[in-house]
C-alpha positions in Angstrom: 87.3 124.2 81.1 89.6 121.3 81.8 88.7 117.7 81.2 90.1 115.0 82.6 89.7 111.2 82.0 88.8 108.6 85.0 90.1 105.7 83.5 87.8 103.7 85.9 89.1 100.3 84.0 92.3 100.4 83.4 93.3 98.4 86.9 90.3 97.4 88.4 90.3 95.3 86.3 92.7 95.9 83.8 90.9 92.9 82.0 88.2 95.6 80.7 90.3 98.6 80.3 89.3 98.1 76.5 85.7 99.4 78.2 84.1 102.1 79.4 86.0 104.9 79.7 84.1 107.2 82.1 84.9 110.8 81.6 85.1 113.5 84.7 84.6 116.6 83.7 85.5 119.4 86.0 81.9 121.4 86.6 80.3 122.8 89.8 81.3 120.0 92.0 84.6 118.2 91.1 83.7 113.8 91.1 86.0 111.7 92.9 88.8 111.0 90.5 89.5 107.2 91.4 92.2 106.6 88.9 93.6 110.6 87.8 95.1 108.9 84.0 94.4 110.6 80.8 93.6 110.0 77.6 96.4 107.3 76.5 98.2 107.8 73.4 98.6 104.7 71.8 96.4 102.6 74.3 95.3 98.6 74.7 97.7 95.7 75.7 101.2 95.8 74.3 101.0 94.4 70.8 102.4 90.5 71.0 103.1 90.9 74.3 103.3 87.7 75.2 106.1 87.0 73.2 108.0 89.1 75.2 107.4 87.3 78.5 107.4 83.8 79.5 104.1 82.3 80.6 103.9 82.5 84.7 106.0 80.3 86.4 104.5 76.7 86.3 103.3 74.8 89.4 106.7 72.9 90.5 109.1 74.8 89.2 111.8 76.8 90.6 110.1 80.1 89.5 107.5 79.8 91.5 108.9 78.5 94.6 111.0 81.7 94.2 107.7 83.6 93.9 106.3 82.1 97.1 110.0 82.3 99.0 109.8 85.8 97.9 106.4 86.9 99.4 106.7 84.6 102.4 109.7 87.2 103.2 107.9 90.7 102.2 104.7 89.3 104.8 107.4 88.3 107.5 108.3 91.8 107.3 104.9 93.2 108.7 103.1 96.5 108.1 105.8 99.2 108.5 106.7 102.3 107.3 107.7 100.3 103.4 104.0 98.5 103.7 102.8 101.7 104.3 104.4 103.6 101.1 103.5 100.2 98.7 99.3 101.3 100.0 100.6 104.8 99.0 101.7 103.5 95.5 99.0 101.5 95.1 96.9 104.9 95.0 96.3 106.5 91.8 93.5 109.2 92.7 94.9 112.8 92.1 99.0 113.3 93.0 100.0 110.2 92.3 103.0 111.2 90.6 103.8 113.8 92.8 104.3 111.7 96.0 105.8 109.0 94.4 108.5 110.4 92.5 109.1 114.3 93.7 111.4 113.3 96.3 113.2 110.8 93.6 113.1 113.8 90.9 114.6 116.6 93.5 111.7 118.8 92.9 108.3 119.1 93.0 106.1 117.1 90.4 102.4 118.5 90.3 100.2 120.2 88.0 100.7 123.7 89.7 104.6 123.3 89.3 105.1 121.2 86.3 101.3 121.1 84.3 103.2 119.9 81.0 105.0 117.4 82.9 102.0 116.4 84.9 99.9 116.2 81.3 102.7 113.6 79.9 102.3 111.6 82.8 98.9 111.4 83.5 98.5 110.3 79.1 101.5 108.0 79.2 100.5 106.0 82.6 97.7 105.2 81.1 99.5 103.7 78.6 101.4 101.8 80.6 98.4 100.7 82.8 97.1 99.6 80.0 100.1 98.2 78.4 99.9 94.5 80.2 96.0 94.1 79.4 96.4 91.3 76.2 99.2 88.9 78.8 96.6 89.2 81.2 93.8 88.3 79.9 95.3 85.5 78.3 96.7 83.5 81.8 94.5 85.0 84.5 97.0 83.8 86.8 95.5 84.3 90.9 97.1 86.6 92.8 99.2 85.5 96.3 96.2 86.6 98.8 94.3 83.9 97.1 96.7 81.5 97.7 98.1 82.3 100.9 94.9 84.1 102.7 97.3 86.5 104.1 96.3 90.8 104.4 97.1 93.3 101.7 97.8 96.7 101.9 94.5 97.6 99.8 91.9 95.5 101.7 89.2 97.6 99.5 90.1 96.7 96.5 90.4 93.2 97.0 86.9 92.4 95.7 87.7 93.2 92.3 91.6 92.0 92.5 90.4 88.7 92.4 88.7 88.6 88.9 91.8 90.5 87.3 94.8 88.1 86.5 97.8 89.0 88.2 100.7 88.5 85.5 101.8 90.7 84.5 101.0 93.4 87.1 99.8 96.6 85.7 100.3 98.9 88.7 103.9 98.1 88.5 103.8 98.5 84.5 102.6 102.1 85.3 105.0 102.8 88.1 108.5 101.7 86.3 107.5 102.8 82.8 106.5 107.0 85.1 110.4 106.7 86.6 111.9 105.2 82.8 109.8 108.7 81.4 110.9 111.4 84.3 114.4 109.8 83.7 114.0 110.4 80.4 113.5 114.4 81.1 115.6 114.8 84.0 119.0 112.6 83.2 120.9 114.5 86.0 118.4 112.2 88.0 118.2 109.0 86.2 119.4 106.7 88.4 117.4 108.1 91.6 114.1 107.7 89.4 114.6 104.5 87.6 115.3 103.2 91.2 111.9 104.6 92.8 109.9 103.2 89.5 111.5 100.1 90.6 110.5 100.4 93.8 106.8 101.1 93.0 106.7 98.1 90.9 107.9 96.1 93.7 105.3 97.3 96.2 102.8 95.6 94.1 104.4 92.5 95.6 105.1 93.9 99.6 101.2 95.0 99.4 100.8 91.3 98.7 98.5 91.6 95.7 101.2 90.4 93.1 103.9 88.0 92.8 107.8 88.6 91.7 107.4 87.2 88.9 104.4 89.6 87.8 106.4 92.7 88.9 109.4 91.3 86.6 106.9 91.0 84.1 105.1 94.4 84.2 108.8 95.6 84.0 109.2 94.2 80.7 106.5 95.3 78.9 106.2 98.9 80.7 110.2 99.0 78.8 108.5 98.1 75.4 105.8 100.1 75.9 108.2 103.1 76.0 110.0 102.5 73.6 106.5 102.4 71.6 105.5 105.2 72.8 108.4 107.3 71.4 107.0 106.9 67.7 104.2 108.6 68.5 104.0 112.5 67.0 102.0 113.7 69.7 103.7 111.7 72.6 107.1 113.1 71.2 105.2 117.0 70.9 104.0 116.6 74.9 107.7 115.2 76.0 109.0 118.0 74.0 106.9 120.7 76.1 107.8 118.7 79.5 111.4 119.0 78.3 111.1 122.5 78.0 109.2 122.6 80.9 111.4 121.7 83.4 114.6 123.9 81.7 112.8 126.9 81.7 111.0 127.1 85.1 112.2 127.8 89.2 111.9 124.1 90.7 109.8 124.4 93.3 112.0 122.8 96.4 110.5 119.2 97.9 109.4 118.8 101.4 113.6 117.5 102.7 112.0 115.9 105.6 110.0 113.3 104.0 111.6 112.7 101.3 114.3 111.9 104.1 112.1 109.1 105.4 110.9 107.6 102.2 114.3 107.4 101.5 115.1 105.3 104.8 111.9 103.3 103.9 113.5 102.3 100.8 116.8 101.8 102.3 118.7 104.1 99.8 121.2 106.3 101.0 
């Protein structure tokens, strides 16, 4: 029997993701996997973290007029087909990885297709959820629906969004640090996946629930955290397995049609 880890904590909110870990096991009837992460290798908040990232931009500075510029722009833009995908990033029940970054890998990324790859993700986002846990905790900096009582993309989550600091944003730690990883394995791709891990991080601030600046910073640390991560024997034995993975097995061909649109959502060519 498979077991699989609901890390219930690690983003809402990330603040206790040092806490309980709730653990789903697959028996008679499957629970409702709310975040599908697994166990982390490393895990907790990036070790000095906050020497690698400047404290949030200060009330009259040019960083944060930049910050509010910024989301002023992504909310003029309305709820279209790229508000749309940043709801669909912001989910992290089961496939996750596969809708986010099959189209951006050129194949299909699942557990049926790819279960070693799948396994290396599911352990190493929660890493990288995790990764931005310390910075956070330490500003508790409020997040732009606070400020500028405008919609998000996730209206059901904004409950608990507002006692979780917002810099550095985990979400988008998780989401560039997954296309850094699949670039890793799949170089022929690197440039098509770093650019959607970008783009996931940055729907953390079109969904309205982080700023620039905490995208920018979730960057950062998701970049460390991989590094990190490679000095880790059984990181290194899973990436190894993935590797293999994907050399030795038929890709199973994505769905050309949407990845065709999420492609024009994201304005690449």
């Amino acid at each position: 029997m498979r077991t699989r880890i609901s890390l219930v904590a690690v983003l809402l909110p990330l603040a206790a993701v040092t806490g309980t870990i709730a653990l789903a096991k697959e028996a008679q009837t499957p629970p409702t996997i709310r975040f599908d992460l697994g166990q982390p290798y490393i895990g907790g908040g990036l070790p000095e973290g906050e020497t690698l990232v400047a404290p949030p931009p200060a009330d009259g500075s040019m960083a944060l007029e930049r910050d509010r510029a910024t989301s002023k722009d992504l909310l003029a833009r309305g709820t279209g087909p790229r508000w749309a995908l940043a709801a669909s990033d912001a989910d992290l029940g089961p496939g996750w990885f596969s809708r986010a970054f099959s189209c951006a890998a050129g194949r299909v990324i699942d557990d049926r297709a790819t279960p070693a790859v799948a396994n290396l993700l599911r352990r190493a986002g929660a890493d990288f959820a995790m990764s931005t846990s310390k910075v956070k905790e330490l500003y508790m900096r409020a997040r732009p629906f606070m400020e500028n009582d405008a919609p998000t993309c996730t209206p059901h989550d904004e409950a608990a969004l507002r006692a979780n600091g917002s810099y550095p944003s985990g979400h988008s730690a998780l989401g560039y640090g997954t296309g850094l990883l699949l670039a890793s394995l799949l170089p022929d791709r690197a440039s098509a996946l770093a650019g959607r891990g970008s783009a996931y991080a940055k729907s953390r601030a079109v969904c309205n629930v982080h700023w620039l600046s905490d995208v920018e910073a979730g960057e950062a640390i998701a970049a460390a955290t991989f590094a990190r991560l490679q000095s880790n024997a059984a990181f290194r034995a899973d990436w190894a397995a993935a590797q293999a993975e994907l050399a030795n097995t038929q890709p199973v061909p994505v769905d050309n049609a949407a990845c065709s649109v999420e492609q024009a959502t994201l304005g690449r060519p």
